[in-house]
OpenMM code with the backbone's topology and positions (N, CA, C; nanometers):
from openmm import Vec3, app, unit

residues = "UNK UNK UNK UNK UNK UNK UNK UNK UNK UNK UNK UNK UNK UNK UNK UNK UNK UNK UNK UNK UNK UNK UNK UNK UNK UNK UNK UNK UNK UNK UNK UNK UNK UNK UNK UNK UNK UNK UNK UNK UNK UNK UNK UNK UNK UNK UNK UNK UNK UNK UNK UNK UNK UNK UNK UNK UNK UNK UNK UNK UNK UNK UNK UNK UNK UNK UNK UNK UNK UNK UNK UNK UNK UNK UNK UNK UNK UNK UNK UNK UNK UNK UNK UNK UNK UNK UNK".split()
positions = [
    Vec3(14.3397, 14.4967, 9.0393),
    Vec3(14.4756, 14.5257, 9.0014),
    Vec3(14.4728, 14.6239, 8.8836),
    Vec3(14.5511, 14.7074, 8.8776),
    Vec3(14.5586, 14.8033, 8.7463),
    Vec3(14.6678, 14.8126, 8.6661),
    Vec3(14.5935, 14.8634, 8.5403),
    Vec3(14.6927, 14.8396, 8.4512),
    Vec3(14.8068, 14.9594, 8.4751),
    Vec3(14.8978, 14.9213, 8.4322),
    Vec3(15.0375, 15.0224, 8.3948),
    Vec3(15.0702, 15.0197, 8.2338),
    Vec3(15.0062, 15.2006, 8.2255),
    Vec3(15.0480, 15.1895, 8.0693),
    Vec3(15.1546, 15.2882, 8.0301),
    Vec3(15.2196, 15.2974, 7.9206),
    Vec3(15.3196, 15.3804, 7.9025),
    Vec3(15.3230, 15.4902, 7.9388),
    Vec3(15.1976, 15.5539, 7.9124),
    Vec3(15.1783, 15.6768, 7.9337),
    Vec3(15.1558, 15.7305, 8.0557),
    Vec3(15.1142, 15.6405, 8.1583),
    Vec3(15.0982, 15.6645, 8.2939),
    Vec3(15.2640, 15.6649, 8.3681),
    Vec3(15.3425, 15.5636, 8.2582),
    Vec3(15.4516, 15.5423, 8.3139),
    Vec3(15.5553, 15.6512, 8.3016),
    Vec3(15.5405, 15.7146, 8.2048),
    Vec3(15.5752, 15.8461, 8.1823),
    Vec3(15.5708, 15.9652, 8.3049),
    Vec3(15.4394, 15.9626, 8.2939),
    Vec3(15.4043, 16.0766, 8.3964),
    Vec3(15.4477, 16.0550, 8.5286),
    Vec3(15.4692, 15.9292, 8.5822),
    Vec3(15.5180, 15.9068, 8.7240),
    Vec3(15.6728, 15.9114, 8.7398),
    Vec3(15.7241, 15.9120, 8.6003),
    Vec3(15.8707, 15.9226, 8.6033),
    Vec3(15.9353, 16.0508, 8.5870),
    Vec3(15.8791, 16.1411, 8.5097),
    Vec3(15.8516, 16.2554, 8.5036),
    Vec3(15.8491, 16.3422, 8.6695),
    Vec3(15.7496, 16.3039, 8.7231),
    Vec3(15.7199, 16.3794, 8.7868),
    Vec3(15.8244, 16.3398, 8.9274),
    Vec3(15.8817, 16.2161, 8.9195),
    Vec3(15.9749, 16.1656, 9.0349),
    Vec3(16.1339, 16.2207, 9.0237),
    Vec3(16.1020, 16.2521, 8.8848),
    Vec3(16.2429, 16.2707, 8.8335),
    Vec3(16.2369, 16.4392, 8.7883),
    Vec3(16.1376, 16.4990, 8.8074),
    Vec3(16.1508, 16.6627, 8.7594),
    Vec3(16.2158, 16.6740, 8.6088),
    Vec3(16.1736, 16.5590, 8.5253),
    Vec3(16.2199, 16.5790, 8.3998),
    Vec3(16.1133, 16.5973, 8.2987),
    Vec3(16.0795, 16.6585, 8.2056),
    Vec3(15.9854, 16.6684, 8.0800),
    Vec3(15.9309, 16.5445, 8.0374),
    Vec3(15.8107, 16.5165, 8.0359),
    Vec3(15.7700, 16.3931, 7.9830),
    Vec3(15.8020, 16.3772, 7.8132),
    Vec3(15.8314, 16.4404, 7.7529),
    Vec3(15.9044, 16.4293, 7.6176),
    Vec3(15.9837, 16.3337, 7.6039),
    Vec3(16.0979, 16.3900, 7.6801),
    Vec3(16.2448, 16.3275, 7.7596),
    Vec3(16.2195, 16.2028, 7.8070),
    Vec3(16.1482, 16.2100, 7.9038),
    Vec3(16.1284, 16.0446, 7.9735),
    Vec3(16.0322, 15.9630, 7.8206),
    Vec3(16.0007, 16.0150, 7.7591),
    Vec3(15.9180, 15.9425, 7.6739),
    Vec3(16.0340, 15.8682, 7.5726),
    Vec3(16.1131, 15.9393, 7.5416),
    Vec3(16.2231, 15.9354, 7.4605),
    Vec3(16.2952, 15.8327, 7.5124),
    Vec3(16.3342, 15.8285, 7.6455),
    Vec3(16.4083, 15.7160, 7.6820),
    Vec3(16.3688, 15.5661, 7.6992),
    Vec3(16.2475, 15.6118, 7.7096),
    Vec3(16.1447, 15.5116, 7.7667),
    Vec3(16.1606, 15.3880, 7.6052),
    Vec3(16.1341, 15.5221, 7.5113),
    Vec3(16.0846, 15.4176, 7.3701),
    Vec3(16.2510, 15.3912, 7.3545),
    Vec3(16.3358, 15.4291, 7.3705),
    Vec3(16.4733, 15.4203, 7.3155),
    Vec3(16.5068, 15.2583, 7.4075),
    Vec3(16.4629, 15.2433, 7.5333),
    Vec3(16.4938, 15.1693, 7.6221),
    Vec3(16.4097, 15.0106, 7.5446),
    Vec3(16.2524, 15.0102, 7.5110),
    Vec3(16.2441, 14.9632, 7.4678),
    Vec3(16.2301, 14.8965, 7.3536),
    Vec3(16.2658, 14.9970, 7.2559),
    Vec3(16.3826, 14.9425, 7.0991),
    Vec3(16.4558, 14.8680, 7.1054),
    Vec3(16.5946, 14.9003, 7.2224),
    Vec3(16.6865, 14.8655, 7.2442),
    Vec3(16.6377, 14.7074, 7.2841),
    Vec3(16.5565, 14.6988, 7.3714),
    Vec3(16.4723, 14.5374, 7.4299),
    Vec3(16.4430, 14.4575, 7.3274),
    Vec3(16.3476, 14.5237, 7.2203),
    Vec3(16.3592, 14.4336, 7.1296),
    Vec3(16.4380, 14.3827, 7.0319),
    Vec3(16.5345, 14.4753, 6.9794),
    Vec3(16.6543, 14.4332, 6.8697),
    Vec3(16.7010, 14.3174, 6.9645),
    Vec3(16.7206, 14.3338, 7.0977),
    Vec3(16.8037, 14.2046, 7.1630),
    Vec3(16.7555, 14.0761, 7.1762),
    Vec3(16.6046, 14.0792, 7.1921),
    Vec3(16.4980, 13.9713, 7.1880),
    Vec3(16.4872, 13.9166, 7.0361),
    Vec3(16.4891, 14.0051, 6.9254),
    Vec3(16.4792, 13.9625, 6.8301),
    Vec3(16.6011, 13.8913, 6.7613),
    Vec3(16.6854, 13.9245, 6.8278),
    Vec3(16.8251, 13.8553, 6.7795),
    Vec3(16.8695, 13.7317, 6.8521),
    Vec3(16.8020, 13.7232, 6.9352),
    Vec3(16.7677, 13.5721, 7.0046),
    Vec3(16.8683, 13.6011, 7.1655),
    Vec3(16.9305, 13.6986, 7.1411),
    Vec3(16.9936, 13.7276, 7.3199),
    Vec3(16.8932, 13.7160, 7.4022),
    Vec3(16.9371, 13.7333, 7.5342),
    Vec3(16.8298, 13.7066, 7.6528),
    Vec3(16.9187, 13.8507, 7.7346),
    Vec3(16.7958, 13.8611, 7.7928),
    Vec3(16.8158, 14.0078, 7.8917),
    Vec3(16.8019, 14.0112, 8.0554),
    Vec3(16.8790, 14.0184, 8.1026),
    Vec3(16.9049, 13.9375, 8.2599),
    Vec3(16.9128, 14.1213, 8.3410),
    Vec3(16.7912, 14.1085, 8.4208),
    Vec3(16.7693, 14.2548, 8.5102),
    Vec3(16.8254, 14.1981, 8.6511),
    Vec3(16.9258, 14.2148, 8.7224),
    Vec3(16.9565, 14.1879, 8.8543),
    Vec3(16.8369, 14.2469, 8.9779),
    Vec3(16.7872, 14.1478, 8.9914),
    Vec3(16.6618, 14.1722, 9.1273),
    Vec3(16.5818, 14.2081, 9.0751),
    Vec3(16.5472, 14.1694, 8.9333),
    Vec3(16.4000, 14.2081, 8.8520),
    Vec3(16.3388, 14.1073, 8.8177),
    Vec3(16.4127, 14.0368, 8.7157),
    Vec3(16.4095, 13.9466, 8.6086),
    Vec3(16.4319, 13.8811, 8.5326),
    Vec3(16.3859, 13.7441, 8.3899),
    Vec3(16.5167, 13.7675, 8.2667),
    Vec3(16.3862, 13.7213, 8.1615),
    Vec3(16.4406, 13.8130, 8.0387),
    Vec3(16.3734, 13.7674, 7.9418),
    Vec3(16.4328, 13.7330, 7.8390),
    Vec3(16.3444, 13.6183, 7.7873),
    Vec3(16.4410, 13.5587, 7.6913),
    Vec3(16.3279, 13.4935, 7.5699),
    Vec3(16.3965, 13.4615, 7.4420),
    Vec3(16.2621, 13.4034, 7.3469),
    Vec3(16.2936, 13.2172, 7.3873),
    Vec3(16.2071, 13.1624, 7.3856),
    Vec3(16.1926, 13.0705, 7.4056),
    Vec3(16.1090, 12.9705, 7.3302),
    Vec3(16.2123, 12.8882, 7.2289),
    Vec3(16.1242, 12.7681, 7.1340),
    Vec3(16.0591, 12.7052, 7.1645),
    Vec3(15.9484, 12.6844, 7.0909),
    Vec3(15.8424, 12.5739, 7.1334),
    Vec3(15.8054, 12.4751, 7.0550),
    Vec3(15.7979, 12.3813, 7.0617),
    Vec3(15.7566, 12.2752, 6.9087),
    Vec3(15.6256, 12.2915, 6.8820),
    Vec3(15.6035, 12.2820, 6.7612),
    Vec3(15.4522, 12.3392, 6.6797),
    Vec3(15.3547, 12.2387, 6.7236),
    Vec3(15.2628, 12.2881, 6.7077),
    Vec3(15.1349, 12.2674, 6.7444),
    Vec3(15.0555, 12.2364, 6.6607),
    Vec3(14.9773, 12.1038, 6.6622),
    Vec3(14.8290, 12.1020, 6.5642),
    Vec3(14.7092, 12.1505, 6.6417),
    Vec3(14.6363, 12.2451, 6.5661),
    Vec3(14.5329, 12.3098, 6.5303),
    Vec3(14.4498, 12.2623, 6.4858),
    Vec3(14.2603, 12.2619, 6.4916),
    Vec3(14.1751, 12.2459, 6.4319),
    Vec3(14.1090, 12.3717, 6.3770),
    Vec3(14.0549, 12.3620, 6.2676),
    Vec3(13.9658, 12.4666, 6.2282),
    Vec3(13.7891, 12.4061, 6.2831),
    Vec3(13.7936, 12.4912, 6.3488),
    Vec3(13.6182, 12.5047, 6.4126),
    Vec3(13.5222, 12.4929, 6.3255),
    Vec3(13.5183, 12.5801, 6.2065),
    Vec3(13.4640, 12.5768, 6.1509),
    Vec3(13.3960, 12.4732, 5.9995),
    Vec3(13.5872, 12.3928, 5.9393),
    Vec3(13.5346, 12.3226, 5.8478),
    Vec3(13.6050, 12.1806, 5.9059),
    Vec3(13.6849, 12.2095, 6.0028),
    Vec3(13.7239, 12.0350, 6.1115),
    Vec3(13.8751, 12.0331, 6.0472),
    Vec3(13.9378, 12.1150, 5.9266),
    Vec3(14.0430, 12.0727, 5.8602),
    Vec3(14.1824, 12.1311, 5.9801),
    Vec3(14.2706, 12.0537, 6.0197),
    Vec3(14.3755, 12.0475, 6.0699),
    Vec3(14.4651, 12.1706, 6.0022),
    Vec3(14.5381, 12.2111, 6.1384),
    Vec3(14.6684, 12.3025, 6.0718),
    Vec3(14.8058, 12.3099, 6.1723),
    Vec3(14.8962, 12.2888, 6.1304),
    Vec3(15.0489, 12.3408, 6.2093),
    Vec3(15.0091, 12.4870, 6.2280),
    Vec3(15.0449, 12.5245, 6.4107),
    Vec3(15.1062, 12.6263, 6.4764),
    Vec3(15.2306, 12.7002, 6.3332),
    Vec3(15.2767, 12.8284, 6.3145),
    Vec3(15.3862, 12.8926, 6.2705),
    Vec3(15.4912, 12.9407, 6.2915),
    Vec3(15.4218, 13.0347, 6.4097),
    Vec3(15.4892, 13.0826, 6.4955),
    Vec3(15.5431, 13.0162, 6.6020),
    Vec3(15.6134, 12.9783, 6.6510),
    Vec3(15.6804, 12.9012, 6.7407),
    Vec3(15.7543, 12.9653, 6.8657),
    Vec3(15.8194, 13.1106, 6.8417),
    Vec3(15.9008, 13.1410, 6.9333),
    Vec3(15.8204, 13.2582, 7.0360),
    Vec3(15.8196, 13.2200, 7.1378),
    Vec3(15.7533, 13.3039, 7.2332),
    Vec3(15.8499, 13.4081, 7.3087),
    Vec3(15.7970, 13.5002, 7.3301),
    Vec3(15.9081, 13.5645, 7.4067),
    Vec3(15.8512, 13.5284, 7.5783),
    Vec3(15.9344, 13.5359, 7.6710),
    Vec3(15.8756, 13.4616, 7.8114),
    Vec3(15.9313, 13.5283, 7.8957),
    Vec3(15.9069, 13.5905, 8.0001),
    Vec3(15.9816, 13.6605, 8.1366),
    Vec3(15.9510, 13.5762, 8.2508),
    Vec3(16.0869, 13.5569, 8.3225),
    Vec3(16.0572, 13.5010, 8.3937),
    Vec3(16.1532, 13.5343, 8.5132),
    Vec3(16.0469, 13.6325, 8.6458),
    Vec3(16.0776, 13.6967, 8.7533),
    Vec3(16.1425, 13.6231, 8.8632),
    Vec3(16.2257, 13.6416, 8.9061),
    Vec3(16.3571, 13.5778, 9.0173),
    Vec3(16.4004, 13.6324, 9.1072),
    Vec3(16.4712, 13.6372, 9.2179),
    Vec3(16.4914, 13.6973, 9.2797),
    Vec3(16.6389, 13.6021, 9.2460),
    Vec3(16.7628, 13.7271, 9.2861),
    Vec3(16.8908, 13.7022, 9.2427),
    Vec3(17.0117, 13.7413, 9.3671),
] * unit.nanometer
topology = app.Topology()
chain = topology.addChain("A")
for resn in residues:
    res = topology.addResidue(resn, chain)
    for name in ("N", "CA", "C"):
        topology.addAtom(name, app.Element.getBySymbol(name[0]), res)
């Protein structure tokens, strides 16, 4: 399976779309700015026949340290999670 990276994602959009990869780059990062201010503000993002992503709480976690055995609470707690549907 291969990866899909931005930059590949660029070029295939670019080239489907006869637009400047500048341009598609621009939208691309603008598109996902826009993803995260909404994720970070705790909204959820619902793609019709894609997807939905949303952050999702988790209760903390104890931890061991490997090394000296001393215990620790998880911090971070909120995960962000996608989860693909058909709609």
């Amino acid at each position: 399976m291969a990866t899909m990276t931005k930059k590949k994602l660029i070029q295939i959009i670019s080239q489907k779309k006869g637009m400047h990869p500048n341009d598609v780059r621009g939208i691309i990062q603008a598109f996902l700015d826009t993803m995260t201010d909404c994720l970070s503000q705790g909204d959820r993002l619902e793609f019709r026949d894609f997807g939905v992503f949303e952050v999702v709480q988790r209760k903390q976690k104890i931890g061991r340290n490997p090394n000296d055995r001393m215990l620790f609470f998880s911090i971070n707690n909120n995960n962000n999670q996608e989860t693909a549907r058909a709609t």
